[in-house]
N, C-alpha and C positions, 0 to 999 in steps of 0.2 A: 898659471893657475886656471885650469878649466870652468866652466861656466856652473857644474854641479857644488865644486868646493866653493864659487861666489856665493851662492846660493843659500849655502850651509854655513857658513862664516858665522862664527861665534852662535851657533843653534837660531840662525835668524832667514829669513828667507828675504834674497834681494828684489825690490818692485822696480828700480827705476834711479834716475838722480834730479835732486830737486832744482828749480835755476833761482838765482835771483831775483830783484827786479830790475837789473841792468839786464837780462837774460844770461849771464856767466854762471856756469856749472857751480855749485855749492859744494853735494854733500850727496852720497849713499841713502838713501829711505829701506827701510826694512821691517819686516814683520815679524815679530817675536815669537816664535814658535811655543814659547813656555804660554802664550796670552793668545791665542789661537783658536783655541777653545773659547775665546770671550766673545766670539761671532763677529759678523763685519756685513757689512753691504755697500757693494758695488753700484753705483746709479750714473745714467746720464742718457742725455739725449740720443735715438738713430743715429750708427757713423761714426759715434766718435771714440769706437774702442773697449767697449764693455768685454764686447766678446773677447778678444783680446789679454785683456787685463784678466778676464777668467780664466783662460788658456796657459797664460803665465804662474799663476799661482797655483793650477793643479799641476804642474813641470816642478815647480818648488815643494811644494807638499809631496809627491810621490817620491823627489831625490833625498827627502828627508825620512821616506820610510811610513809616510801618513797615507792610507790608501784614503780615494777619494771617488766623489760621487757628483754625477753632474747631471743636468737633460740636454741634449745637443736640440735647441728647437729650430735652428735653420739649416742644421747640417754642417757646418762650420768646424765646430770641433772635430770631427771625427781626425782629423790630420794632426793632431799631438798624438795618431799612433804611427806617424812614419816620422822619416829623418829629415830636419828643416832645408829647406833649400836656398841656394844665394841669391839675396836679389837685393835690387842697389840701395832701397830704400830702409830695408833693416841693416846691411851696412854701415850706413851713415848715422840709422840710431846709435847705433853698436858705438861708432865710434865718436859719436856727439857726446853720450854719458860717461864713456870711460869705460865701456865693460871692453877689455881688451885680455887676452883673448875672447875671441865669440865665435863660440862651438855648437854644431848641431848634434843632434841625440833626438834618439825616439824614446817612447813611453811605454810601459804595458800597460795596456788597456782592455778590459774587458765590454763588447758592447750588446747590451741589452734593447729588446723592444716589445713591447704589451703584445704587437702582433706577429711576431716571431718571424717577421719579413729582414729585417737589419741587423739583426742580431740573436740574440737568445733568447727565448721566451720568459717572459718574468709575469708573473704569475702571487696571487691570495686567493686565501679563502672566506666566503662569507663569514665562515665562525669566528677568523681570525680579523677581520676588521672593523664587522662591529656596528650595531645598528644608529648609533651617532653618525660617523662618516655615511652611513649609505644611505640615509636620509638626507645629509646635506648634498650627496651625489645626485639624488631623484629632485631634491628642492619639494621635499613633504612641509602639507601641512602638520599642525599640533597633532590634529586627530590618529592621521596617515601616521605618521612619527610614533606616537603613542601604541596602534595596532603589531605598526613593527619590532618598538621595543616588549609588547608582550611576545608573539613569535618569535625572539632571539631569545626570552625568558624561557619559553615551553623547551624549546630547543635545545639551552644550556642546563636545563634541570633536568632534564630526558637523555642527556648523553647522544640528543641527535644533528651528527654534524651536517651544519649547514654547506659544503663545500662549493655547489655550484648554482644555476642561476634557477636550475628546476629542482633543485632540494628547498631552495626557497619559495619558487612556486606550487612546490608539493603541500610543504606545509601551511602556504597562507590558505589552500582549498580545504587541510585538513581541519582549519580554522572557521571557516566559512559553514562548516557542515555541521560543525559542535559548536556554534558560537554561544546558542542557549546556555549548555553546559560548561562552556570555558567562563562564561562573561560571572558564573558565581565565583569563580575562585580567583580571575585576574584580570576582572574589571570589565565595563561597555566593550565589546567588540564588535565595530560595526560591519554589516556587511558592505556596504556602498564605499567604507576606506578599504577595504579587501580588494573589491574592486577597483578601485583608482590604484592601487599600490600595483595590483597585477598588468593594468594598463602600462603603468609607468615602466616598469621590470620590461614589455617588451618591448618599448620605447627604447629604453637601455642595452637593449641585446642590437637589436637595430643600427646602434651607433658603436657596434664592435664589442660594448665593456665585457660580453661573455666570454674575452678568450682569455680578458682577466682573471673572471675568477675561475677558480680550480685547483687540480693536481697534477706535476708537485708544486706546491707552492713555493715560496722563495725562500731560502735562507740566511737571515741576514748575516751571518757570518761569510759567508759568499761574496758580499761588499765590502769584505775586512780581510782582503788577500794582500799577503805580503811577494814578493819575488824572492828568488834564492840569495839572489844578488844587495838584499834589503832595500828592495825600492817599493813604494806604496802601489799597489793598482790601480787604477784609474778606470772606475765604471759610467760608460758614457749610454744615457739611455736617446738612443731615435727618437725624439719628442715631434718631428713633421707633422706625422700623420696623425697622432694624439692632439695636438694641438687644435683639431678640425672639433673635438670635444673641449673647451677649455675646462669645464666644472672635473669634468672626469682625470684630466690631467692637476689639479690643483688638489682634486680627491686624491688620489693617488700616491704624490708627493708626501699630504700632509698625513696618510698610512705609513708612508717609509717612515720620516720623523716618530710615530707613535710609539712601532717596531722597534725602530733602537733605543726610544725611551723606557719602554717595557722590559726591553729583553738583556739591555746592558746592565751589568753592576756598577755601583758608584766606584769611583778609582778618583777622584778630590782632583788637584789638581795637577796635572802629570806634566812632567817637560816637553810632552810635544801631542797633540790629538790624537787618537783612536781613528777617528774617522773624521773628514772634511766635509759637508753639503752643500753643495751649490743649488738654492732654488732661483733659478730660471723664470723668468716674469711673475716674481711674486706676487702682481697686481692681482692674478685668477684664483691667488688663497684666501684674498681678502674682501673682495669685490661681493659685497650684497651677504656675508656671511651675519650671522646674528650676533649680538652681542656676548651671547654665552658662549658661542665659541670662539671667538675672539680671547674670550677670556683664559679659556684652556691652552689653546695656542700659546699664548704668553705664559701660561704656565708650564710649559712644554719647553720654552726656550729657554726661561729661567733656570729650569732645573738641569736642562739636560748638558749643560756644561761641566757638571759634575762628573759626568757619565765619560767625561773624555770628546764629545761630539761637539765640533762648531758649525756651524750653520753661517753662510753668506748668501743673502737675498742681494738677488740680482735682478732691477727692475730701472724704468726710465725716472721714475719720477718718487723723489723720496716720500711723498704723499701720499703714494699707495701704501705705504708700510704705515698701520696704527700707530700712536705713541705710545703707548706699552709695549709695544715689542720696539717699537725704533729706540728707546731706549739702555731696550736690553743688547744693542750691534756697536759695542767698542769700537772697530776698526774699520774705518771706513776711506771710501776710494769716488770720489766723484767727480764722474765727466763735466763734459760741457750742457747746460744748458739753456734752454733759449728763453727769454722773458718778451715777448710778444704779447701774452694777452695776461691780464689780471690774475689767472689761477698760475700761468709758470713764473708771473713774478713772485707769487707768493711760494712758489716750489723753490725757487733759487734763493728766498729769505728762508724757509725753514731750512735748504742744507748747508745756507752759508753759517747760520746761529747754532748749529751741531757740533762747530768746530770748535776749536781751542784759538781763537785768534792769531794772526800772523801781524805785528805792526808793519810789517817791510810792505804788506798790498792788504788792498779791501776783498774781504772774501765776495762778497754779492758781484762786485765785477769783474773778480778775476773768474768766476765760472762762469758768465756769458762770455769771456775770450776767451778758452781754454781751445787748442788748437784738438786734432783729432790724434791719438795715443797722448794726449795729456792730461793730468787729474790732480785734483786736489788730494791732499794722502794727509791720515793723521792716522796712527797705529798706539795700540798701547805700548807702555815701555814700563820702568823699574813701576813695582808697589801695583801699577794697572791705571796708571795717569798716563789720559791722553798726549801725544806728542802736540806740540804746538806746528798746526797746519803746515803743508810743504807745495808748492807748485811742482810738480814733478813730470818728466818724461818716464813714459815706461819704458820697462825695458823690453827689445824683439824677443819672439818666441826662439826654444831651438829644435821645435820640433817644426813639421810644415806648417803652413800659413794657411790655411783653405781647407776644402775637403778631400777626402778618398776617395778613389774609385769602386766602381761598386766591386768589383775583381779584389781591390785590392782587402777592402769592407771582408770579403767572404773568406779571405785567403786567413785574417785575424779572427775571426770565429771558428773555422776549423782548427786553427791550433791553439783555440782557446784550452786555459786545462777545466774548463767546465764545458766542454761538449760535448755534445747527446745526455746534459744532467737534467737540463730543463725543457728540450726539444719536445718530448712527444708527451701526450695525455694521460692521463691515469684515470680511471673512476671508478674508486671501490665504494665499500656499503657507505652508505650515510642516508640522511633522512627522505629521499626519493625511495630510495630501493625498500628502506623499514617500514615506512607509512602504509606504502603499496604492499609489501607485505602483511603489513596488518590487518590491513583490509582486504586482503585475501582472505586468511587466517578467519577475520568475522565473519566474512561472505560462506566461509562454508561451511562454520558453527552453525549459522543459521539456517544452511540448506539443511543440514543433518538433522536441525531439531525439527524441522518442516517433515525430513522423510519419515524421522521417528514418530510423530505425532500421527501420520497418515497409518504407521505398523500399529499405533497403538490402538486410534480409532476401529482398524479392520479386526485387532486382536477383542477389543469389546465389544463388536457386531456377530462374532461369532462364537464368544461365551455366551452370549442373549439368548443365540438361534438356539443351544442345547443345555440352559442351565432350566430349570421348572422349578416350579415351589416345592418345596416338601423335599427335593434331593440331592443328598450332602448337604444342605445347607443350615443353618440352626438361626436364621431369621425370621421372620414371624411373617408367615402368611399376607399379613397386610401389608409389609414393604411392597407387594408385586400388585401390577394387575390382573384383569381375567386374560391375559394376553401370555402372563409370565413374564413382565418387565419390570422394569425396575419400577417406580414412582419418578414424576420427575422433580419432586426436592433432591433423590439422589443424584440425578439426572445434572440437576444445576449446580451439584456440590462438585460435582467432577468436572465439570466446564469450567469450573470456577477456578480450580486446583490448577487444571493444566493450563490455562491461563495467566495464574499468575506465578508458571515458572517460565515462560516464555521471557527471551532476551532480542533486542532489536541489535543491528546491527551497530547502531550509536553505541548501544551501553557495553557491548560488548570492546568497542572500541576505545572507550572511554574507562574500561576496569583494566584493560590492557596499560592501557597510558599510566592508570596510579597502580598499576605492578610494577611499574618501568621506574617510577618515579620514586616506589620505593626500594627499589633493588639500587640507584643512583645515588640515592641518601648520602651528602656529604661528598661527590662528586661531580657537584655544579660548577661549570667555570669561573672563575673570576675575571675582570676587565679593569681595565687603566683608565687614565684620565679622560681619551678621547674616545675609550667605549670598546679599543682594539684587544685582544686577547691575550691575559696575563701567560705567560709558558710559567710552567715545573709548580703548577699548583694541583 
């Protein structure tokens, strides 16, 4: 029986076998593929096998047909896309647990990277994710925060997409310049958060995020690739050099999640997930975040199990994950770790108290001896009751153990079947190109009313020179002087006139905007929980 049909046994995905407390082999541990969707996290100290145990589970999940999602942040992963190699020490697992036969197999894997260096370029758009996230990206104040969420408003009511980082900077200048007039219809607009938001923005470009955003953007159906053969994909994102940004890599992340919260339909609870997530040092989504978004997060998690999507935070230490969302993670996998100083012993009581107690050992010190590929395992099973705790060895991977070569890296993205989708740039209209148009468009309304005024001026200096009293005319002598001019009451009635049909450049730009806004009527975007952009409305 091959290592895929172990795998798949009774719709369950194999992790490992659990020992005693004499250390003699027990039992099979597994994960319930129908209860998978119910989220899970992985934890445990440097070394002792995280990456691993993540490596294992998406080999399980894709031979079950579940395409999955990961970030490779040391490079490690990328070798679940070759064929495992022999070497004595996954032998000896292989045959300490009983997986007999142990087969190698490679994966498909699709691999993505923000900077289109390691993979494929992956890619949003300002419009599409939303002035919540990219405040918490910038780390804005209320005010800054505030100017931004009016700019995504003018933006969304105007049909102006925001797509890249100078469509964004176009419009906070076009904000800057009308703020008198904006601030009556949507609130204080200060100049000085313009300014600090524009600082920030090229702060941000500085640390890479602009290759982020843009066109084409990303599809999340593109991370929901099946094979011919029915095995799940496997999208592994280059997380190295992202990592050099933590906020922006944890932005990032917590956009993908929004994305399939928005964009997937409910499907209740289905015999096997939709899609897998693995977030990769989920400490950078949580660390110094505000309470309100915290809050959505957890409302993010909660719901989106409906959706078919499970989520497995993958971090050192169960204390980075809030308890409202640690809550919400059924199935859970944890390493070893270390109680040295007062906060890890209080790390190793809260994930020893997560569990379902095991009488046969004490959880608190069986995870400061937990050897390296060994973990404490408790999975949901019948009704969605935790299993009672397991000491468990994992099982060896069967695909390789390490990473790719970069040769080999390049050889799997040429024959990705998404290549040359995402590779090269696009940049059509949106709110750079309109704005600047616009104000072109004012810029030579005004020149024109300037030349008109000068024809009209010269065309009234030379009616004067040949018009006299008494000819053709049927006004009364006293309008004029001994000159043959007008009076100047008339004089100032007509200053007055062309005056006040004169348009500034502002107000012209500013009648353009509510032409825009009512040609748009009923054509504002809508946005989701976390601010990202609802599609098909």
């Amino acid at each position: 029986m091959g290592t895929g049909q172990i795998m798949l046994q009774d719709g369950k995905l194999y992790l490992g076998t659990s020992r005693n407390p004499d250390d003699s082999i027990n039992q099979g541990e597994y994960l319930d593929l129908g209860y998978a969707n119910r989220h899970g996290l992985i934890t445990g100290a440097t070394g002792t096998g995280k990456t691993v145990t993540l490596q294992i589970l998406a080999e399980g999940f894709s031979n079950a047909g579940v395409p999955v999602f990961c970030a490779d942040v040391k490079g490690d992963i990328s070798g679940i896309a070759a064929i495992g190699e022999y070497k004595d020490f996954l032998e000896k697992r292989a045959s300490m647990i009983g997986l007999d036969p142990y087969t190698f197999q490679e994966f498909p894997v699709v691999f993505w990277d923000l900077f289109g260096e390691k993979g494929h370029r992956i890619r949003t758009t300002l419009t599409e994710m939303g002035p919540l996230l990219l405040s918490r990206l910038m780390d804005m104040t209320d005010a800054q925060e505030g100017v931004l969420n009016i700019a995504f408003k003018i933006a969304d009511e105007n049909g102006l997409a925001l797509l890249d980082m100078k469509d964004l900077q176009a419009m906070l200048s076009y904000m800057g310049e009308h703020s008198k007039e904006l601030t009556i219809v949507y609130g204080n607009i200060s100049k000085q958060s313009i300014g600090a938001i524009q600082r920030d923005l090229l702060v941000l470009e500085q640390q890479g995020a602009e290759k982020f955003f843009g066109e084409p953007a990303l599809k999340i159906s593109d991370m929901m690739r099946t094979t011919p053969d029915g095995r799940g994909a496997i999208s592994v994102l280059a997380a190295d050099q992202l990592m050099m940004n933590p906020r922006l890599y944890g932005t990032f992340l917590l956009w993908m999640l929004s994305e399939l919260f928005e964009e997937l339909p409910e499907v209740g609870d289905p015999d096997r997930p939709r899609l897998v997530f693995f977030f990769d040092e989920a400490h950078l989504l949580f660390n110094d975040a505000p309470k309100a978004l915290i809050e959505r997060i957890e409302q993010v998690v909660r719901l989106i199990r409906s959706k078919g999507v499970g989520i497995y935070f993958v971090t050192q230490n169960p204390l980075d994950v809030p308890e409202t969302v640690l809550s919400q993670l059924g199935n859970r996998i944890q390493h070893a770790l270390r109680a040295y100083t007062p906060r890890e012993q209080k790390a190793v009581k809260t994930a020893a108290d997560t569990f379902r107690p095991n009488p046969d050992f004490d959880c608190f010190e069986a995870i400061t001896k937990l050897g390296v590929g060994e973990a404490l395992v408790s999975t949901l099973e019948s009704k969605g009751v935790p299993s009672v705790v397991q000491r468990t060895l994992i099982r060896p991977p069967s695909s390789r153990l390490g990473p790719l070569t970069d040769s080999e890296r390049r050889k799997t993205v040429d024959v990705s079947p998404l290549a040359g989708v995402y590779d090269e740039d696009t940049d059509r209209n949106s709110a750079f190109e309109i704005l600047k148009k616009r104000a072109e468009d004012a810029a030579e309304a005004e020149e024109e009313r300037r030349r008109q005024e000068e024809d009209d001026d010269e065309e009234i200096q030379e009616s004067r020179r040949w018009t006299l009293p008494g000819f053709g005319d049927d006004d009364d002598d006293d309008d004029y002087d001994d000159r043959g001019r007008k009076k100047s009451s008339r004089r100032r009635k007509t200053r007055s006139r062309r005056r006040s049909n004169r348009q500034t450049v502002a107000e012209a730009a500013m009648k353009s905007a509510a032409r825009s806004v009512a040609t748009t009527l009923g054509k504002a975007l809508v946005r989701g929980i976390l601010g990202s952009l609802k599609k098909g409305f």
